[in-house]
N, C-alpha and C positions, 0 to 999 in steps of 0.2 A: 148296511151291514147285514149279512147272514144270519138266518138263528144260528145257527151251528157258531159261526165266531163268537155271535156276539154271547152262547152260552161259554164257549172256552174264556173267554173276557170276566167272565162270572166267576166261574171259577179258577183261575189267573190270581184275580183280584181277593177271592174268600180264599184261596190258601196262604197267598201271601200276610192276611191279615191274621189268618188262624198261627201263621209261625211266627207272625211279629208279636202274639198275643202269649204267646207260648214261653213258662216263665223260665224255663232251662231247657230251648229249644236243640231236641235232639234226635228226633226224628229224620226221614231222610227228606227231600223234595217229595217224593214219587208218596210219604204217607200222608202230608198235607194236601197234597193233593187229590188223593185218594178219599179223603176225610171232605173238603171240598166240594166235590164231588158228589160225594153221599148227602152231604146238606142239601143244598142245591137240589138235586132230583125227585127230593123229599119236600122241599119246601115247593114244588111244580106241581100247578095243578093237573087232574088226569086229564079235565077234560082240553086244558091247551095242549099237552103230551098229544091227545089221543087227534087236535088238529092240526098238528105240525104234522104228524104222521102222515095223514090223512090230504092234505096237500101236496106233500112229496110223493106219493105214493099215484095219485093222479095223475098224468100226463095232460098238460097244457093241450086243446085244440085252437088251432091257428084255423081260422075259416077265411 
């Protein structure tokens, strides 16, 4: 699995849990998720941030 997926999976999974958590959930989809979101990026470290980046940002030589 992708970082990329497997971070949407992350947060999938923490909005889902933040609206089931939610005692008079009224919000829309799009603000748990957003909420979600904001944990998550926060809870990552910079320096895995700054090598995800940093990988992608590379281009693979095939020799």
């Amino acid at each position: 699995m992708d970082t990329e997926a497997s971070k949407e999976e992350q947060i999938r999974t923490r909005a889902y849990y933040l609206w089931e958590q939610a005692t008079d959930p009224k919000g829309t989809p799009d603000e748990y998720w957003e909420q979600a979101r904001a944990e998550i990026e926060k809870e990552t470290p910079v320096a895995e941030i700054a090598a995800q980046t940093a990988s992608s940002a590379v281009p693979s030589s095939k020799v």
